[in-house]
C-alpha positions as CSV (number, residue, x, y, z in Angstrom):
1,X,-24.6,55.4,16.3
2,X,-21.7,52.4,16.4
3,X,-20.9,54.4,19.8
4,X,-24.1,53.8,21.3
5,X,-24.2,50.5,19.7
6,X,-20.8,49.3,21.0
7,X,-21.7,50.5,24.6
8,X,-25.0,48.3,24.6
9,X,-23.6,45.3,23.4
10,X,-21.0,45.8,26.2
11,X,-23.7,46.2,28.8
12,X,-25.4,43.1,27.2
13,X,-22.2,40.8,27.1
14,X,-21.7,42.2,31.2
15,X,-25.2,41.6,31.9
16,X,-24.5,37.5,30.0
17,X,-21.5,37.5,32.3
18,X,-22.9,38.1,35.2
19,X,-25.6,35.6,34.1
20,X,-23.2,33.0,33.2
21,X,-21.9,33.7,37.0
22,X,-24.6,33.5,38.7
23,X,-26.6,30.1,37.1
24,X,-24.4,26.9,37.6
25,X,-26.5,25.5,34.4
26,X,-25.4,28.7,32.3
27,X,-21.9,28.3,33.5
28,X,-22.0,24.3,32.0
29,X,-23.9,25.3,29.0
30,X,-22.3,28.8,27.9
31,X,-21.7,27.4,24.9
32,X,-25.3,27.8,24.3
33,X,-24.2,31.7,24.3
34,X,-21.8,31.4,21.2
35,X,-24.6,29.0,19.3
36,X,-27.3,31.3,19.5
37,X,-25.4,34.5,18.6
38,X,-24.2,32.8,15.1
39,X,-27.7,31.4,14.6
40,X,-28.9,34.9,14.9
41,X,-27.0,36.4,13.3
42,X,-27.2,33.9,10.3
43,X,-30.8,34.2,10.8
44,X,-30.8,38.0,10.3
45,X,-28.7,37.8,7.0
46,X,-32.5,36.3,5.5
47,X,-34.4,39.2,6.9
48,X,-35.9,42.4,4.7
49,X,-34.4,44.7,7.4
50,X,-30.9,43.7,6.4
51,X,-32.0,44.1,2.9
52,X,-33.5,47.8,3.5
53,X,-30.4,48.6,5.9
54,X,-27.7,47.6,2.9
55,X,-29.7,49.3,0.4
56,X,-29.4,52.8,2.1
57,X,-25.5,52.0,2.7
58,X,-24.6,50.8,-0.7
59,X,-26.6,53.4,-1.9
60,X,-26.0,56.7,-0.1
61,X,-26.1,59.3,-2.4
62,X,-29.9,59.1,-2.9
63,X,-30.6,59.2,0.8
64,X,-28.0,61.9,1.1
65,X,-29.7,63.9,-1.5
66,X,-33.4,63.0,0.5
67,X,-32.5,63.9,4.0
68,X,-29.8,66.7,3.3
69,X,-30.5,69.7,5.7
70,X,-27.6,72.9,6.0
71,X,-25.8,73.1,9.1
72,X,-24.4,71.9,12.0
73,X,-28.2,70.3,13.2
74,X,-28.7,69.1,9.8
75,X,-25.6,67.6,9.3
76,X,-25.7,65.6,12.5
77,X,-29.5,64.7,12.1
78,X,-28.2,63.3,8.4
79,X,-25.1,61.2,10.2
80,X,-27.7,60.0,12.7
81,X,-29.7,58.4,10.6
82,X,-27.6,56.8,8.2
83,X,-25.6,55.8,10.7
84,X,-28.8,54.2,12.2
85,X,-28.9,52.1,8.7
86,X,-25.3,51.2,9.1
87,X,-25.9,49.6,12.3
88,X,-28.6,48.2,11.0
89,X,-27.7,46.2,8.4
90,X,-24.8,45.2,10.0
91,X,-25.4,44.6,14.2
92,X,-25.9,41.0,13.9
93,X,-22.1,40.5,12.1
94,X,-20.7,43.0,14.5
95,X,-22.5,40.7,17.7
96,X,-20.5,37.4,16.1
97,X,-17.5,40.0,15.9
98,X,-18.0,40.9,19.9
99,X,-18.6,37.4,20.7
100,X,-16.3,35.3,18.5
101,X,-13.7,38.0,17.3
102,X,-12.3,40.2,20.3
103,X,-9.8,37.8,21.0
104,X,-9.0,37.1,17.3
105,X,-7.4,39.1,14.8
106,X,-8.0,36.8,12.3
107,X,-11.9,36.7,12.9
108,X,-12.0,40.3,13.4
109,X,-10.2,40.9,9.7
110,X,-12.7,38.0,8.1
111,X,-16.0,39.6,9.7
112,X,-14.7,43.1,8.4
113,X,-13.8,41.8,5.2
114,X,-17.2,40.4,5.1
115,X,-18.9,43.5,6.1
116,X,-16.9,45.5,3.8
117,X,-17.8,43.2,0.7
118,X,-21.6,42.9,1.9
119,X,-21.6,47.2,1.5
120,X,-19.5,48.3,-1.5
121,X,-19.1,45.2,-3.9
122,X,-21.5,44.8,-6.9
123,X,-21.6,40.9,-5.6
124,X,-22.1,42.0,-2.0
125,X,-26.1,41.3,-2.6
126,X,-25.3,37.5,-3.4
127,X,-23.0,37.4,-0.8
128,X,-25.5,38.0,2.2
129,X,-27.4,34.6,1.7
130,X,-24.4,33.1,1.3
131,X,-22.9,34.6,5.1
132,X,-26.4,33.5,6.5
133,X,-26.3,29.8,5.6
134,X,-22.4,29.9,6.5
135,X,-23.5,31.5,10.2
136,X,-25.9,28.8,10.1
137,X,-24.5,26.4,9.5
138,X,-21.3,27.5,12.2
139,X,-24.3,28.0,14.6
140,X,-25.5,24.1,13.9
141,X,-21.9,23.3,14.3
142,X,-21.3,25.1,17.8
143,X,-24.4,23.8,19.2
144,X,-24.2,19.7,18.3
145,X,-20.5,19.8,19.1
146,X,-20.6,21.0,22.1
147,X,-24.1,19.2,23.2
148,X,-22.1,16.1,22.4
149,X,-19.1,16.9,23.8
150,X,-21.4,17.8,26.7
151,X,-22.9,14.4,27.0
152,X,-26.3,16.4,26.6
153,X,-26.9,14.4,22.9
């Protein structure tokens, strides 16, 4: 699942280059590109998909016991779909990761450590609101900056 994940956020960030290359408006905003991604994803901290996703992942035993099947078919089906709940409670933080991080250790450790707390801590679930207004308010940082900086404000 982070396999197929990984390769379409790599076709997406291509397909934003290419963009970005193309529109001489793009190119003189891109920061627009950084903004929205940490608006979204602080956005998607608040949403009852993230809470459904981090419940199956904190949780897995249950929905190990639930979907269990013998066998080679089973046992992939089972990986499949909690998988599909690990991407989903985390894409967004793994998009700021892409965007922000792949250049930076040091963002790369503090989005995994993030991740990482969000899953397997008993605080995790206090944590996520707290990652959504920080991504917010990063997101509200990004953007005014750089408008200003841009002479667009």
């Amino acid at each position: 699942m982070w396999s197929a994940f990984g390769l379409a956020a790599f076709c997406v960030d291509a397909s934003i280059h290419a963009a970005v290359n193309s529109s001489s408006w793009l190119e003189h905003h891109d920061w627009w590109i950084g903004g929205s991604v940490l608006a979204l994803a602080g956005a998607f901290q608040f949403t009852s998909l993230k809470d459904a996703c981090l419940d199956k992942c904190r949780h897995p035993a249950q929905f190990l016991t639930r979907y269990y099947e013998r066998g080679p078919t089973g046992g992939f089906k089972l990986g499949a779909r909690h998988g599909a709940f690990c991407v989903g409670c985390c894409w967004a933080l793994m998009l700021v990761m892409f965007a922000a991080g792949v250049a930076s250790l040091i963002w790369m450790a503090l989005l995994t450590v993030v991740m990482i707390h969000e899953k397997t801590r008993p605080l995790g679930a206090k944590a996520v609101p707290v990652t959504g207004v920080a991504l917010l308010g990063a997101a509200s940082i990004v953007l005014m900056y750089s408008a200003y900086a841009a002479g667009a404000v």
